[in-house]
Z-matrix of the N, CA and C atoms (Angstrom, degrees):
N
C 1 1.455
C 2 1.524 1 110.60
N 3 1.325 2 126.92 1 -41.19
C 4 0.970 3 132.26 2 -169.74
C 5 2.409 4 101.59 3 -77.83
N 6 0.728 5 94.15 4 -22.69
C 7 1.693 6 102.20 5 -179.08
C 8 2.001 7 91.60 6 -67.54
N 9 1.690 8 108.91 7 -51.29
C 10 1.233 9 90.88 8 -171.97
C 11 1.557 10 133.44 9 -88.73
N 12 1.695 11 101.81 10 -1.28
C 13 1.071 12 112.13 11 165.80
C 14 1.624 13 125.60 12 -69.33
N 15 1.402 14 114.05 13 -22.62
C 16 1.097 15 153.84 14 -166.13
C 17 1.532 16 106.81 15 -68.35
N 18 1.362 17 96.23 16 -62.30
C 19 1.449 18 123.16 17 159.14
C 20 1.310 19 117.10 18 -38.57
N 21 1.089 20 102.69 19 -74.10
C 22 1.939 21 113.73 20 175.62
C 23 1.543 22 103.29 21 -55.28
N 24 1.133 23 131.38 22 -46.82
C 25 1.489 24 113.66 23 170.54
C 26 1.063 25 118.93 24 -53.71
N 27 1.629 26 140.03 25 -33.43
C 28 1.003 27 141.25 26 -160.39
C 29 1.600 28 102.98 27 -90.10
N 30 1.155 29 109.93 28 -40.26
C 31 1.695 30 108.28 29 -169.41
C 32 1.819 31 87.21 30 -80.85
N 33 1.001 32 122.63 31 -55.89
C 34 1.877 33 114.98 32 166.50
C 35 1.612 34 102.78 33 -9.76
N 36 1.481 35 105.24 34 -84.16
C 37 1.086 36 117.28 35 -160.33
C 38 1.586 37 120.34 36 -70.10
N 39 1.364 38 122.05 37 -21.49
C 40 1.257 39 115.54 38 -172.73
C 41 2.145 40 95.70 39 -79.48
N 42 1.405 41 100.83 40 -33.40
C 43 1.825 42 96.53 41 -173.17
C 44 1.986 43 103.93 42 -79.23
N 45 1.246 44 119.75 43 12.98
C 46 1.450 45 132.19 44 -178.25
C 47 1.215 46 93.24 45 -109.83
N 48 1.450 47 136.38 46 -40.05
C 49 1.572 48 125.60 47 -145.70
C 50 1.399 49 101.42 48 -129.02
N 51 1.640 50 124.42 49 -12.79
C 52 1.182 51 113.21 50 168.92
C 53 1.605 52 127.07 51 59.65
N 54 1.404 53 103.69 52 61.21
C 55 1.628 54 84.35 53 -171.46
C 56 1.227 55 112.54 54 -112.89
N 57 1.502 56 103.97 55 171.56
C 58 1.699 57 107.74 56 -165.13
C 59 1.312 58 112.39 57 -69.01
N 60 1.796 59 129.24 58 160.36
C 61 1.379 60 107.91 59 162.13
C 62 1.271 61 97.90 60 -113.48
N 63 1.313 62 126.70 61 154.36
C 64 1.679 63 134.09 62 160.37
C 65 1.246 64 102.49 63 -35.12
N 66 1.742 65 137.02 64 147.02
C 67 1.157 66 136.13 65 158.87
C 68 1.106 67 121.88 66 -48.81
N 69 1.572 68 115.66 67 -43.68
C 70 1.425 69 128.40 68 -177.93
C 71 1.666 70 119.96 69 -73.19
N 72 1.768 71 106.82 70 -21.29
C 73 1.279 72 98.83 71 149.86
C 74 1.479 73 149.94 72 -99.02
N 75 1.497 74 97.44 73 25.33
C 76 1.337 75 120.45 74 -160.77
C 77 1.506 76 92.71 75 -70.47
N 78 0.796 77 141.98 76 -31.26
C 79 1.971 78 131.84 77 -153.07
C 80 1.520 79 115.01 78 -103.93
N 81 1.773 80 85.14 79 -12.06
C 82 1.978 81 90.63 80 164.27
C 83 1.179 82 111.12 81 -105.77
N 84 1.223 83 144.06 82 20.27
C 85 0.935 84 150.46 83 -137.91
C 86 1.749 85 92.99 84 -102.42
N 87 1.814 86 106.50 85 -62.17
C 88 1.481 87 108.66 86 -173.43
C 89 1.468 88 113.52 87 -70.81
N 90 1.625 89 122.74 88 -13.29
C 91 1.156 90 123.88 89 -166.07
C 92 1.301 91 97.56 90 -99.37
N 93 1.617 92 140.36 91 -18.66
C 94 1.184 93 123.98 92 149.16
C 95 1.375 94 142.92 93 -57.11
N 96 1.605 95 96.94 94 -39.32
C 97 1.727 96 105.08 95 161.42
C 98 1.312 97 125.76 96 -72.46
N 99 1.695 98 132.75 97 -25.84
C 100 0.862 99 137.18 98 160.09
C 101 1.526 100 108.51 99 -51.13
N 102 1.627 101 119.81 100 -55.41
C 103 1.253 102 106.26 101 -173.60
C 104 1.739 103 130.48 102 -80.97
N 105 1.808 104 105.37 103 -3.75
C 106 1.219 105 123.47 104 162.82
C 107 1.798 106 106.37 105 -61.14
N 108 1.502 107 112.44 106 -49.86
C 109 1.189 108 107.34 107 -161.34
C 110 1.257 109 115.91 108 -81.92
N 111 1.856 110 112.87 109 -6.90
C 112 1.713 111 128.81 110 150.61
C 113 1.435 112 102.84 111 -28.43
N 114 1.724 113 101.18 112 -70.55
C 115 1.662 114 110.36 113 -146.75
C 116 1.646 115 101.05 114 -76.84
N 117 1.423 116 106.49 115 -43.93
C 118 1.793 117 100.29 116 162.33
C 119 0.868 118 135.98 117 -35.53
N 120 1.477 119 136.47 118 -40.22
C 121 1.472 120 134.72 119 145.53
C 122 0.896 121 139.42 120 -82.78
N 123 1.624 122 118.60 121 -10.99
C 124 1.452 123 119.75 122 149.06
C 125 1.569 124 126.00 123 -70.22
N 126 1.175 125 119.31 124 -3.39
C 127 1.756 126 119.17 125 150.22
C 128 0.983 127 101.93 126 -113.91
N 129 1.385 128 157.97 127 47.09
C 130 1.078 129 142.71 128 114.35
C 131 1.412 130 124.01 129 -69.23
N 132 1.753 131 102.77 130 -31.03
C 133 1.432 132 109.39 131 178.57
C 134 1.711 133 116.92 132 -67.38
N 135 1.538 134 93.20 133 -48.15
C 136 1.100 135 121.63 134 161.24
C 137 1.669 136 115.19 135 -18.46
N 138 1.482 137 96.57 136 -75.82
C 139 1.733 138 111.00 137 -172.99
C 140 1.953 139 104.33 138 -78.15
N 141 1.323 140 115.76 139 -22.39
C 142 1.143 141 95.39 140 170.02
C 143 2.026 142 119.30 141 -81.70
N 144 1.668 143 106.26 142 -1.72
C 145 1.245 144 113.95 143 -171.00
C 146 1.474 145 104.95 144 -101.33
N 147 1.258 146 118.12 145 -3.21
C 148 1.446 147 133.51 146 170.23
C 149 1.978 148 105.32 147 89.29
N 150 1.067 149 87.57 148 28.23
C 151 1.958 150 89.51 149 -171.75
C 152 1.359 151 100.06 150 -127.35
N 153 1.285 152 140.28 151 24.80
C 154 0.867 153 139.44 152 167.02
C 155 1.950 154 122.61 153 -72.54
N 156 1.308 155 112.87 154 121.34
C 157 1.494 156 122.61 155 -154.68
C 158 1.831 157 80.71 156 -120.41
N 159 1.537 158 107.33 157 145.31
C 160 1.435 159 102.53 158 154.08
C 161 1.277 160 130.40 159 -90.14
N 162 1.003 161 102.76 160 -34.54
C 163 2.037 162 115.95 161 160.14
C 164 1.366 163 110.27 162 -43.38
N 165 1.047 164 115.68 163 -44.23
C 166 1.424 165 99.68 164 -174.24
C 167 1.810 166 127.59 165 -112.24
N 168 1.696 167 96.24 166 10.35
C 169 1.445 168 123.03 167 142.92
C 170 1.255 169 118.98 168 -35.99
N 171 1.528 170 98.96 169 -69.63
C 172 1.632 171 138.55 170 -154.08
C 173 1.686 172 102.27 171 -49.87
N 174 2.101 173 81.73 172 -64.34
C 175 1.622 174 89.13 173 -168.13
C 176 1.521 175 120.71 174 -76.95
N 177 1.303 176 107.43 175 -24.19
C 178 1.986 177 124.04 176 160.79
C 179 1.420 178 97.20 177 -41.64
N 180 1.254 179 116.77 178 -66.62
C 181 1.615 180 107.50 179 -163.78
C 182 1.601 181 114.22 180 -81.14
N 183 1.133 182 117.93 181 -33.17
C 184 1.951 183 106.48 182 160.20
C 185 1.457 184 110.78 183 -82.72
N 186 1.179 185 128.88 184 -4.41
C 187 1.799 186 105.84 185 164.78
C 188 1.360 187 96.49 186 -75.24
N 189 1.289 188 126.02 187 -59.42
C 190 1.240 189 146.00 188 -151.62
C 191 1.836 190 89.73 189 -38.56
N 192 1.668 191 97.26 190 -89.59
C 193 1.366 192 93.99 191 -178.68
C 194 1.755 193 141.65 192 -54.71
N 195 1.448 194 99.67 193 -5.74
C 196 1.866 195 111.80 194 159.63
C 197 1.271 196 109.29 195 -86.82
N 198 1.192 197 107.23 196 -32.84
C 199 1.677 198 102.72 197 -177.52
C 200 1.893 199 115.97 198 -65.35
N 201 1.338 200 115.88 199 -61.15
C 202 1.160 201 129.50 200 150.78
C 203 1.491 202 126.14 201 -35.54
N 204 1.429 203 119.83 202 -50.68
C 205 1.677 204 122.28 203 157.40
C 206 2.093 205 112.94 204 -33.74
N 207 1.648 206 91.65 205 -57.01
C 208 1.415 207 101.10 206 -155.53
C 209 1.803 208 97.03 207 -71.82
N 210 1.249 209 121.35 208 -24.70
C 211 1.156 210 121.09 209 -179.02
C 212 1.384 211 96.90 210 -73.00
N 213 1.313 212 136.02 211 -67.77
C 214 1.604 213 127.42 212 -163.34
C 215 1.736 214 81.48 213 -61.22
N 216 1.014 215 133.02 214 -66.42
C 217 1.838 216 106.58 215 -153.73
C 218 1.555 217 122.05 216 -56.53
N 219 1.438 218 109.61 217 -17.17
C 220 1.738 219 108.26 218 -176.64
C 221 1.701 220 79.74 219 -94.32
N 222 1.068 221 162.11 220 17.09
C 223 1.644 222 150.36 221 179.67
C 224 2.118 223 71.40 222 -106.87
N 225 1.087 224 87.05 223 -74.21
C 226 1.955 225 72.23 224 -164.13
C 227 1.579 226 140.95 225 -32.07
N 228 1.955 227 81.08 226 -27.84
C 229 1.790 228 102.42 227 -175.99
C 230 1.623 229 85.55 228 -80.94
N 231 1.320 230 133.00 229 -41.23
C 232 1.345 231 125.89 230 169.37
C 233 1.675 232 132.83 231 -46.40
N 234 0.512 233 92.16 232 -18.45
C 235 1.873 234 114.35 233 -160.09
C 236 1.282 235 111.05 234 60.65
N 237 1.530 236 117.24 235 43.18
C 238 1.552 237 111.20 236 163.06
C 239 1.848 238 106.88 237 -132.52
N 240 1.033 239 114.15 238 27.60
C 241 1.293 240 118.83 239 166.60
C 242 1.651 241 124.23 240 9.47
N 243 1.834 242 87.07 241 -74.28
C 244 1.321 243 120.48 242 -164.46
C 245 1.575 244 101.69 243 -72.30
N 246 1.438 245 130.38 244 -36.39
C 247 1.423 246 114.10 245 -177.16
C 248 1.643 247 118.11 246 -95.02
N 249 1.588 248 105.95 247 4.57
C 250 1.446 249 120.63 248 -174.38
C 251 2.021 250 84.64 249 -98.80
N 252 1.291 251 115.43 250 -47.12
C 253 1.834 252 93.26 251 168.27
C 254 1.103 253 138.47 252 -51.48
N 255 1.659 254 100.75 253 -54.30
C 256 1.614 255 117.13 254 151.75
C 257 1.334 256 128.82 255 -19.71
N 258 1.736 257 112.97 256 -50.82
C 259 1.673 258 115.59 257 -168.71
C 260 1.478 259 93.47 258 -81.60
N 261 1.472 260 105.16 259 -28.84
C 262 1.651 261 103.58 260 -172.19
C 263 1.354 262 118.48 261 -53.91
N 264 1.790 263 104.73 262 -64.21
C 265 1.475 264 106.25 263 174.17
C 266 1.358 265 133.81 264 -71.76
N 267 1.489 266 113.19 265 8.83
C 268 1.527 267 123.89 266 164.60
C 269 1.230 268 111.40 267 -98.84
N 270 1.357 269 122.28 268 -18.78
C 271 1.425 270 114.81 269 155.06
C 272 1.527 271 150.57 270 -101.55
N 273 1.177 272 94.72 271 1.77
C 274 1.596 273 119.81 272 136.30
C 275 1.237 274 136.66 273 -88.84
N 276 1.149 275 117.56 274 -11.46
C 277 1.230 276 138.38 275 153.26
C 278 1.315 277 116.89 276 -61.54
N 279 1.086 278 127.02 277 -83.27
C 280 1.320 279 120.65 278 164.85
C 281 1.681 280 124.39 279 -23.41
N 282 1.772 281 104.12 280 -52.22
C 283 1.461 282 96.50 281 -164.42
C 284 2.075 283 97.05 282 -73.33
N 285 1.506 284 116.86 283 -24.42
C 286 1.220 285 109.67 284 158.26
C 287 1.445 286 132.83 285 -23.00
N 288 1.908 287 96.36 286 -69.04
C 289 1.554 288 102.93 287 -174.09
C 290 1.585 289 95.48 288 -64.34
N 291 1.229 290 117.35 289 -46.70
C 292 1.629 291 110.75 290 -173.26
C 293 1.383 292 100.33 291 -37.12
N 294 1.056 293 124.94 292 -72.70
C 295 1.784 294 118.67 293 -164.65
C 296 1.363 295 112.29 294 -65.30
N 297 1.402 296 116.79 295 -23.38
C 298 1.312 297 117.84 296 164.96
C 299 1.895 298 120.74 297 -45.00
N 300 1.224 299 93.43 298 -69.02
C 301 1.219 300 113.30 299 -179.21
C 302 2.006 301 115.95 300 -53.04
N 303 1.889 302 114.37 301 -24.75
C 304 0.722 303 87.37 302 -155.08
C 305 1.792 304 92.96 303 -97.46
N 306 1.456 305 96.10 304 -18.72
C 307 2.119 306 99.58 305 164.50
C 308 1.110 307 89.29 306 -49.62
N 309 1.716 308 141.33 307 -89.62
C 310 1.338 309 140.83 308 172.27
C 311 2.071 310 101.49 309 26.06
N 312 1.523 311 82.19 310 -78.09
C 313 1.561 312 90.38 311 -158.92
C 314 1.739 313 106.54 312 -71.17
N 315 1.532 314 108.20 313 -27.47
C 316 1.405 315 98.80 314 177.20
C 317 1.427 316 131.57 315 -77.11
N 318 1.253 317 113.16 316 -12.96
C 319 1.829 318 130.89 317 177.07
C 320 1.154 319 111.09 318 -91.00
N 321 1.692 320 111.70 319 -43.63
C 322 1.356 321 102.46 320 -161.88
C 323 1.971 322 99.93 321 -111.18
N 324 1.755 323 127.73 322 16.37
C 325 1.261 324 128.97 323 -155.26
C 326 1.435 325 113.28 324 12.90
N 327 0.976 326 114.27 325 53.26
C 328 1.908 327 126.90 326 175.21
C 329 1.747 328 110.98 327 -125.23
């Protein structure tokens, strides 16, 4: 609980304080939040399924977003950047709606 409160302070504070990003980190920028908002709903599912661990919150949501970083930066050293983000955010995407869908079914049994 305290990891996702943590969270909410942080997204609080970054849309209060506005901060700059490096130019050069501008293009990981969406593929980190995309893959933050992976692990965000994958312990939510988690904690609404009663298996929710904070340890493995923690490390879900920083692999997630290094893992995803290192993929868009070897696509750039590639010269395909843009379709190595692409697969990225369609495949976190997906596992998104997946957890989406499955709180979906646990709040609302629909």
């Amino acid at each position: 609980m305290i990891a996702i409160l943590g969270l909410l302070v942080g997204a609080i504070l970054g849309l209060l304080l506005e901060p700059e990003v490096p130019g050069a980190l501008q293009p990981y920028l969406p593929i980190a939040v995309v893959a933050a908002l992976d692990a965000l709903f994958g312990g939510l599912r988690a904690l609404l399924d009663g298996t929710f661990d904070d340890r493995v919150f923690i490390v879900s949501f920083l692999s997630n977003v290094v893992i995803a970083a290192v993929i868009v930066f070897l696509g750039d050293q590639l010269g395909v950047g843009t379709q190595l983000s692409t697969a990225v955010v369609v495949v976190l995407g997906i596992r998104i709606f997946s957890n989406a869908a499955a709180i979906r079914r646990h709040l609302f049994r629909a």
